[in-house]
C-alpha positions as CSV (number, residue, x, y, z in Angstrom):
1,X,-6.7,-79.9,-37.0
2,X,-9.2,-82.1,-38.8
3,X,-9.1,-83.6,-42.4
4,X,-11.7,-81.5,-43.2
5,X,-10.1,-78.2,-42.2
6,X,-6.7,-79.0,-43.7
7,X,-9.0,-78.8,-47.0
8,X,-10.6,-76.0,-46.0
9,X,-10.4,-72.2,-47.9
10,X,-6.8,-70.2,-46.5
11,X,-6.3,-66.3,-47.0
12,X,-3.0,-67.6,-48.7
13,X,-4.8,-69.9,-51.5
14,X,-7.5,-66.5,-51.6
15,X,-5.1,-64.9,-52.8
16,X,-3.3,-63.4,-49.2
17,X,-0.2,-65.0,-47.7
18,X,0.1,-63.6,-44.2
19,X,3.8,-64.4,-43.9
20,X,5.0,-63.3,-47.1
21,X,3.3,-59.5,-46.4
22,X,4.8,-59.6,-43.1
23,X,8.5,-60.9,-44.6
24,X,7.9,-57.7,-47.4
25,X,7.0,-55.5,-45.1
26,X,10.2,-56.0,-42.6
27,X,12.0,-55.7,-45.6
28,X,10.8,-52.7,-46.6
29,X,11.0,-51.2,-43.3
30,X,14.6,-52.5,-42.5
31,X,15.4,-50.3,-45.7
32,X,14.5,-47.0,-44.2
33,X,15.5,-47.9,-40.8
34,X,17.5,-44.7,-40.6
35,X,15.2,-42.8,-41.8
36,X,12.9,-41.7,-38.9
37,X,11.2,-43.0,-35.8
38,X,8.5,-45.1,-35.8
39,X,6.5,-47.5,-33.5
40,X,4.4,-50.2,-34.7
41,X,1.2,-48.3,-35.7
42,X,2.6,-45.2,-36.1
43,X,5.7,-43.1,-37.4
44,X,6.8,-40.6,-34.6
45,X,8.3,-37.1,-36.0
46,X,10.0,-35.1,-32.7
47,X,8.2,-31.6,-32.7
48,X,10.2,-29.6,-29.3
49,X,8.1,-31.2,-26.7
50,X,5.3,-32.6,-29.0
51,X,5.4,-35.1,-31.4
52,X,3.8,-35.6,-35.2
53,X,2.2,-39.0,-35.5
54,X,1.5,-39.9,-39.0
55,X,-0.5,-43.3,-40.2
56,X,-1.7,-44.7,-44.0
57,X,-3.6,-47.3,-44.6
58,X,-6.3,-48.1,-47.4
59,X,-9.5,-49.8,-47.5
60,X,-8.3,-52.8,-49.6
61,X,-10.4,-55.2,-51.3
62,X,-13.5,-54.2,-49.3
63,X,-14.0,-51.6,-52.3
64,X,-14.4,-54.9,-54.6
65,X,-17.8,-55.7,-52.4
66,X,-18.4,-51.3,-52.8
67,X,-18.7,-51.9,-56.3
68,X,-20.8,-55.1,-56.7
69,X,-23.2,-53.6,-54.5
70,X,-23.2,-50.2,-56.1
71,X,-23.0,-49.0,-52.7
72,X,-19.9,-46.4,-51.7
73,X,-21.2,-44.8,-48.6
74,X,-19.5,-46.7,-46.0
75,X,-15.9,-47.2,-47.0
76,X,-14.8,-43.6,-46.5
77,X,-15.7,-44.1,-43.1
78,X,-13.6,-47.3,-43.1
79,X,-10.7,-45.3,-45.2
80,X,-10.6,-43.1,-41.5
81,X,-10.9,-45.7,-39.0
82,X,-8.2,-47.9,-40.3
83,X,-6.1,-45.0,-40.1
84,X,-7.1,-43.6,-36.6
85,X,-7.4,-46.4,-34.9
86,X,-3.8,-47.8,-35.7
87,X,-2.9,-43.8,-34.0
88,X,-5.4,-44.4,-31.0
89,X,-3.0,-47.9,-30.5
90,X,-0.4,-45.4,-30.2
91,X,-1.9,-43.1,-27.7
92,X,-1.9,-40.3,-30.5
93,X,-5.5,-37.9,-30.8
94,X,-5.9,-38.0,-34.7
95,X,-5.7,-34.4,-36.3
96,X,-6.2,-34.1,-39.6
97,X,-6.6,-36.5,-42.4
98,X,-6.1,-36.3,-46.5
99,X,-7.3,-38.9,-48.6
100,X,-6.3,-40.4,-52.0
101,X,-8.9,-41.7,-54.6
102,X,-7.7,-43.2,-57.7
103,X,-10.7,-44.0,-60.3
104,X,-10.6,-45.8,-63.7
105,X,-13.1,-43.2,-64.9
106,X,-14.6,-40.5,-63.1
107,X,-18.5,-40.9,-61.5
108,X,-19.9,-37.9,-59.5
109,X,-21.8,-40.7,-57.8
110,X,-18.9,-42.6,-56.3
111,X,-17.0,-39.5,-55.6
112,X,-20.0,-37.8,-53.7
113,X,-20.2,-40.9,-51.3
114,X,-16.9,-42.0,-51.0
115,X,-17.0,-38.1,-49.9
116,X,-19.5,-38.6,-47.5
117,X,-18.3,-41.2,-45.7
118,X,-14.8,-39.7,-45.4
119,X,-16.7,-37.0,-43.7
120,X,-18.7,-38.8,-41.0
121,X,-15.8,-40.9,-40.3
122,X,-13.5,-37.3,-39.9
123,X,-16.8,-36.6,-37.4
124,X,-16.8,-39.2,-35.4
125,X,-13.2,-39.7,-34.6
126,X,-13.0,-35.6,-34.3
127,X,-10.6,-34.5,-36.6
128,X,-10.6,-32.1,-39.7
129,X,-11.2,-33.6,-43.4
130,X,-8.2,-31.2,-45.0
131,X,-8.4,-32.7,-48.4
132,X,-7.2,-34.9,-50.6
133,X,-6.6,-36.0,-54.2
134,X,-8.6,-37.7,-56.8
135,X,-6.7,-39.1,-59.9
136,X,-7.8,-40.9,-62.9
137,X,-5.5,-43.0,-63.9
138,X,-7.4,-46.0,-66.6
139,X,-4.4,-47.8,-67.4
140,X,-3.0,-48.5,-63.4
141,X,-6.7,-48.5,-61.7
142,X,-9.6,-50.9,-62.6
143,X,-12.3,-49.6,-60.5
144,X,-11.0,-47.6,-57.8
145,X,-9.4,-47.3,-54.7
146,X,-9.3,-46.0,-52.0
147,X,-6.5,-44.6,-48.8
148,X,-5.4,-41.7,-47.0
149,X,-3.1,-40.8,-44.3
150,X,-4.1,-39.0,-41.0
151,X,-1.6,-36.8,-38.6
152,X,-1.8,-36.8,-35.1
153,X,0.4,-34.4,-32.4
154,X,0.9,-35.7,-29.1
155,X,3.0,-34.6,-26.1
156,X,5.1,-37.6,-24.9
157,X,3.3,-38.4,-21.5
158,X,0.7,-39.4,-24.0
159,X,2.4,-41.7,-25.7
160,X,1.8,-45.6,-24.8
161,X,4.6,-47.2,-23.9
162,X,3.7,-50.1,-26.2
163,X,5.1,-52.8,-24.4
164,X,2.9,-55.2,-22.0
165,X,4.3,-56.6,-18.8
166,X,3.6,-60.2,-17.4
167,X,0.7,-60.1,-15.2
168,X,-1.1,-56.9,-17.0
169,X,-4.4,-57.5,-17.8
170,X,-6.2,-57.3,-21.3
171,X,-9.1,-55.5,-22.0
172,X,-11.0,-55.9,-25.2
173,X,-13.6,-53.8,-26.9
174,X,-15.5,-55.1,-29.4
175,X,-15.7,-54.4,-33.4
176,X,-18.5,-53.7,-35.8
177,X,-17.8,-56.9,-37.7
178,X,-15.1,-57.8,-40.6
179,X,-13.7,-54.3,-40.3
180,X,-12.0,-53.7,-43.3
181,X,-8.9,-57.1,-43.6
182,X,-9.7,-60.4,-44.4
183,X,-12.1,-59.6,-47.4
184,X,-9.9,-61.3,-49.5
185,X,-10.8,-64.3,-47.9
186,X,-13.9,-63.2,-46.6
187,X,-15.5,-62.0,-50.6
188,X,-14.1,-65.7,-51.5
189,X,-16.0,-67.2,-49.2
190,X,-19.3,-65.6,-49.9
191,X,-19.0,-65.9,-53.6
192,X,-18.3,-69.5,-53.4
193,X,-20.0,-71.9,-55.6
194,X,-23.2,-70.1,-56.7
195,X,-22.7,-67.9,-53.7
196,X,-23.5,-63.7,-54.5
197,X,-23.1,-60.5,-52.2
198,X,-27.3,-60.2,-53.2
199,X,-28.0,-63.2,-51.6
200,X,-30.2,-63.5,-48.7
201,X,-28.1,-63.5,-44.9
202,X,-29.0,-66.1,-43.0
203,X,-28.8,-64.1,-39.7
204,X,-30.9,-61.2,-38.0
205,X,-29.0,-57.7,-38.8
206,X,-28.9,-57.6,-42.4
207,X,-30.7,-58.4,-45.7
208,X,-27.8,-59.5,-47.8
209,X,-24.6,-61.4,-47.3
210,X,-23.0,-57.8,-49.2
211,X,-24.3,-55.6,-46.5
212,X,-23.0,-58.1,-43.6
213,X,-19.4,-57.6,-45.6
214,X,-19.8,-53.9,-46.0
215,X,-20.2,-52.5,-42.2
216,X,-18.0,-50.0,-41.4
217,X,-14.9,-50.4,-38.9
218,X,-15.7,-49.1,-36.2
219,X,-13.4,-46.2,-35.0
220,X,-11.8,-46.3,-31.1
221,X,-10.8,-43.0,-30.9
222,X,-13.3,-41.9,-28.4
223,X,-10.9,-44.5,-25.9
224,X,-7.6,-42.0,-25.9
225,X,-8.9,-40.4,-22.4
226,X,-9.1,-42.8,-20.4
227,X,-5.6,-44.3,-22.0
228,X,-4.5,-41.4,-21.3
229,X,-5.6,-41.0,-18.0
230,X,-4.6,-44.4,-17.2
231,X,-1.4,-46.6,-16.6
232,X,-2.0,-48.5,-19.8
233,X,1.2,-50.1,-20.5
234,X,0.4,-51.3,-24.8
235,X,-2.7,-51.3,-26.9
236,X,-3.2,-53.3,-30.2
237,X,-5.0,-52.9,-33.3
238,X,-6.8,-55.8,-34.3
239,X,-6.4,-55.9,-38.2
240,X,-4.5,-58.1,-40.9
241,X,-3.0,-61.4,-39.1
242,X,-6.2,-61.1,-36.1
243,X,-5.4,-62.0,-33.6
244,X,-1.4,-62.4,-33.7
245,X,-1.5,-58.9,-33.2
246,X,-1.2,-58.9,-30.1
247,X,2.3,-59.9,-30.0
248,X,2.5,-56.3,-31.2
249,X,2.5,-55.5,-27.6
250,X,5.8,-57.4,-26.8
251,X,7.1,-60.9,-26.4
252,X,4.9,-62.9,-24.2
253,X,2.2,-64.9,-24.0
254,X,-1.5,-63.5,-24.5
255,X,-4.4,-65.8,-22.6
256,X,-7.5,-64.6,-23.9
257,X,-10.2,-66.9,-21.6
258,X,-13.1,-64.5,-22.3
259,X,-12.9,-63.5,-25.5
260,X,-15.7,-61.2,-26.4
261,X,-18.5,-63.3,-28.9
262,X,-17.6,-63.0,-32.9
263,X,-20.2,-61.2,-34.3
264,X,-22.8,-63.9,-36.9
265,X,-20.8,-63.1,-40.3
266,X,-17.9,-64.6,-38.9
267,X,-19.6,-67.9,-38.6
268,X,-21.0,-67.0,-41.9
269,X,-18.1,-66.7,-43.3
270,X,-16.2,-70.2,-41.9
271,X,-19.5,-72.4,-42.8
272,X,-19.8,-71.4,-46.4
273,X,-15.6,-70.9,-47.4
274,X,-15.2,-74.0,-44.7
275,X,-12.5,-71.6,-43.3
276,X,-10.8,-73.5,-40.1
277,X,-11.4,-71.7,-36.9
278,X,-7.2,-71.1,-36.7
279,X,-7.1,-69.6,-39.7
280,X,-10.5,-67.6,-39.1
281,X,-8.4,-65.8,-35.3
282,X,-4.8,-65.7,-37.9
283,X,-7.2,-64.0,-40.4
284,X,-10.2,-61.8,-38.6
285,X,-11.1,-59.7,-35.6
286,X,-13.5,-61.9,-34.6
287,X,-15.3,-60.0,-32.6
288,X,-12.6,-57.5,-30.8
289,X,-11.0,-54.6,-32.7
290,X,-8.6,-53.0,-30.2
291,X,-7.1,-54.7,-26.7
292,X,-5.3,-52.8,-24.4
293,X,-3.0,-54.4,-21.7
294,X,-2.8,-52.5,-18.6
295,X,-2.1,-53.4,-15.2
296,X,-4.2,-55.3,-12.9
297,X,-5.8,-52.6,-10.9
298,X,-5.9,-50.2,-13.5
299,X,-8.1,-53.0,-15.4
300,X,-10.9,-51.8,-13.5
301,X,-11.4,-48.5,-13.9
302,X,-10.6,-48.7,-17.4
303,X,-13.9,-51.0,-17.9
304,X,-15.7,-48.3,-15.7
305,X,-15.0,-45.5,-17.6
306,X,-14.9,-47.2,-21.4
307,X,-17.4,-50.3,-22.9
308,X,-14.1,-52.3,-22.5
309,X,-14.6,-55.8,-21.0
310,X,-11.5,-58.1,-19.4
311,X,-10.9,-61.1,-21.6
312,X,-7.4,-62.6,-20.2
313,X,-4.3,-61.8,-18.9
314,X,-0.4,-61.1,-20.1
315,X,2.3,-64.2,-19.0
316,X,5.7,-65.1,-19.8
317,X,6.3,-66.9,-22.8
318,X,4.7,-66.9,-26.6
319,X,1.9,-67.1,-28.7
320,X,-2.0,-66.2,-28.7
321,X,-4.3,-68.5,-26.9
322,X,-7.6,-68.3,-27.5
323,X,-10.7,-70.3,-28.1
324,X,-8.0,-73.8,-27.7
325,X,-6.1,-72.1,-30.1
326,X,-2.9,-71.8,-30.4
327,X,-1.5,-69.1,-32.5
């Protein structure tokens, strides 16, 4: 790593440290250990011979760039696809999904769009929208926020197996953008200096640096038949920590030689916060939301059937490597 990106703008010093969360989170987990079952994107619930999948996730600080922009019409579409898609890397068809909206004051405006968001994303991934709960709550919330939690049922041939095997293949398909992690970093980045969400983007595809920031995850949900009808051995979300998720998929080492290209706002987003390019793959998506390792000749047919494209293979031993990187 160069001088110059030892200086350079962390998710830690923005206000994220990566292996604190993960430290709290192991913590919190090894406290209801006993409590039920649960895989790494999803808690498992035995139903006689089904089971009940259940996910929560939020929207985070993506609501910040929401509100500067006065523009709420995405993120209940990101509110469903952060929660689907972590079922989808469990092999689980998403069901039904209730949402939680806590407001500082309430605005038939914000609630109307978060509302219609949450809709198309229900839509899309082809589940119901069962409800929810809106709270006002001044004195915890300034602004608002945003999560919900969907439920999923799943007969256990269904399930992934979630752990890769040396030689699999992976197979990456690639996201909308940021997605919804990494805006702490990401916001810090773009607001640097005299930097604003209204200002110009300096690529084709938008007309400000806040709409860039504000494009809905995509949702992978539409891949769970042809996992399904396939040998696929693990899948992986890509979300907070990039691409060290993939060690989600077991203990080996994850050659990624064709990595799928990172869409413009990534490179926006390492020029102006002169972000490193390890901590931009520790941090982002970078161009690939989900990767599924699957055996070598099931590779194939996966691609055919899916807009999935081979970027590397499964080995023995540790670690992400990607781009020269190292993670």
């Amino acid at each position: 790593m160069s001088e110059d990106d030892a200086e350079g703008m962390t998710y830690a010093e923005a206000g994220v440290d990566i292996d604190a969360s993960e430290a709290a989170t192991a913590a919190l987990v090894d406290a209801v250990a006993d409590v039920g079952n649960t895989t790494d994107y999803a808690g498992l619930v035995p139903m006689g011979e089904q089971y009940l999948a259940l996910a929560t996730d939020g929207v985070g600080t993506k609501l910040l760039v929401a509100e500067a922009l006065e523009d709420y019409s995405t993120v209940g579409i990101d509110c469903i696809a952060m929660n689907v898609n972590d079922l989808a890397a469990a092999g689980v068809e998403p069901a039904a999904f209730v949402d939680y909206l806590a407001v500082d004051e309430p605005s038939e405006e914000l609630t109307a769009q978060v509302g219609e968001g949450l809709a198309a994303g229900a839509e899309e991934a082809g589940m119901a929208l069962v409800g929810g709960e809106t709270a006002v709550m001044p004195e915890v919330v300034k602004g608002f926020d945003l999560a919900g939690t969907v439920a999923g049922l799943a007969d256990e041939d269904d399930l992934l197996p979630g752990e890769a095997e040396a030689g699999d293949a992976l197979v990456g398909f690639a996201s909308s953008g940021i997605h919804s992690n990494g805006l702490t970093l990401a916001r810090q980045a773009a607001t640097k200096g005299e930097g604003s969400y209204h200002d110009d983007y300096p690529y084709d595809g938008y007309d400000t640096v806040g709409e860039a920031l504000l494009e809905p995850t995509r949702i992978y949900t539409y891949l769970l038949p042809s996992l399904h009808d396939l040998d696929i051995h693990a899948a992986a979300h890509v979300t907070g920590g990039g691409w060290t998720n993939l060690a989600r998929m077991g203990d080996y080492a994850y050659d990624v030689t064709d990595p799928l290209p990172a869409q413009d706002v990534f490179a926006f987003v390492a020029e102006r916060g002169d972000v490193s390019e390890e901590e931009m793959h520790r941090t982002f998506n970078m161009g690939t939301g989900f990767v599924v390792a699957c055996p070598e000749d099931e590779a194939d047919d996966l691609i055919a059937t899916t807009d999935g494209e081979r970027i590397g293979t499964v080995r023995e031993g540790d670690g992400v490597e990607i781009r020269g990187l190292t993670l």
